[in-house]
N, C-alpha and C positions, 0 to 999 in steps of 0.2 A: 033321208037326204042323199040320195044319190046324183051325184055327181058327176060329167067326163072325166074328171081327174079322178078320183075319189077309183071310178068304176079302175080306168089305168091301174091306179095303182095296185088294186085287187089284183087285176091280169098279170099285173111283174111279181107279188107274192104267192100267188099261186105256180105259176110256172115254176118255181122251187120244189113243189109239193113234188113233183116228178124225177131232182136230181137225187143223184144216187150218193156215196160218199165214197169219196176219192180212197181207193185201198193203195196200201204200201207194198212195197215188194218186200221178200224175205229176209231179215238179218238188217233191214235197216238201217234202226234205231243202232243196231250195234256195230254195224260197220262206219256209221255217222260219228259216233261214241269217239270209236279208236282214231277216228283222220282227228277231233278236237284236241287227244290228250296227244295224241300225236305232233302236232301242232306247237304245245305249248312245250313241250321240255324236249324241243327239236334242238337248238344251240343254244349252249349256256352265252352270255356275255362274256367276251374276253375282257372287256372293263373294267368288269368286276373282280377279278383273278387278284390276288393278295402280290403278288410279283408286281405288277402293272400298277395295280393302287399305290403301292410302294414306291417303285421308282418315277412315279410322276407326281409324288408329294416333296421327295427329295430335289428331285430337278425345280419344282415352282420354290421349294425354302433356298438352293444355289441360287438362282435367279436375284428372288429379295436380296435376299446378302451379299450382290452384286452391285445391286443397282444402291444399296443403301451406303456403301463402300464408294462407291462411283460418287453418291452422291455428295456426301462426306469430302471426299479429298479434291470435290470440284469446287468447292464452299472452301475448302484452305487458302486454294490456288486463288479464288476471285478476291478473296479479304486482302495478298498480296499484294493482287494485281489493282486493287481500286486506286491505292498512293497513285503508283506508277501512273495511273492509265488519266488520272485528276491530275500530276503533273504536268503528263505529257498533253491533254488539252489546254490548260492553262500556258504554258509556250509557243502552243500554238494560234492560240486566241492573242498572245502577244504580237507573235509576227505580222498576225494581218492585222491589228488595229495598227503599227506602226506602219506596215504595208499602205493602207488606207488614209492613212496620218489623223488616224482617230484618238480620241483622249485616252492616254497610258494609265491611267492612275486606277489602283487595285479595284475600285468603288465599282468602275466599271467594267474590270473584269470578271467581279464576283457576281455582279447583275447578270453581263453574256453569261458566264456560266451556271447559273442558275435558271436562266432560260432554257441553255441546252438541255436541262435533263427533264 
């Protein structure tokens, strides 16, 4: 069963029959060799250096203990300041219901300020 294809494809496997095999130059393999290892233990990582791992493990634990310190004595300061800061809306929620001439009685300032938050 010969084929147009068939036969084709004969004519492109044969034409191989004739190629030669691609020769290497001299020393190659071994000068390919040394550009590889050459390559690979060209520069160490400074990241990695015990110096540098060191002082960038200290610097992120200073940081935590900053911010944990920060965060701490921001939570003192707000527990202080929530009295204050409920009074002072609550005086103020006064003035303008009297401002307004709106009902004074606590019922409904405890309602506005419950709304506000």
């Amino acid at each position: 069963m010969e084929t147009p294809k068939n036969s084709h494809i004969e004519e492109i496997l044969s034409s191989l029959d004739n190629a030669k095999r691609a020769e290497v130059p001299s020393f190659f393999y071994t000068r390919l060799k040394a550009r590889m290892e050459k390559e690979t233990t060209a520069r160490p990582s400074w990241i990695l250096r015990p110096a540098f791992a060191l002082a960038a493990l200290v610097l992120i634990i200073l940081i935590n203990a900053f911010v944990i310190f920060q965060s701490n004595q921001t939570k003192d300061t707000d527990s202080g300041n929530t009295v204050a800061s409920t009074l002072l809306e609550t005086e103020s929620m006064q003035s303008l219901a009297s401002e307004f001439s709106l009902n004074t009685d606590n019922s409904t300032l405890l309602e506005l300020n419950q709304d506000s938050k």
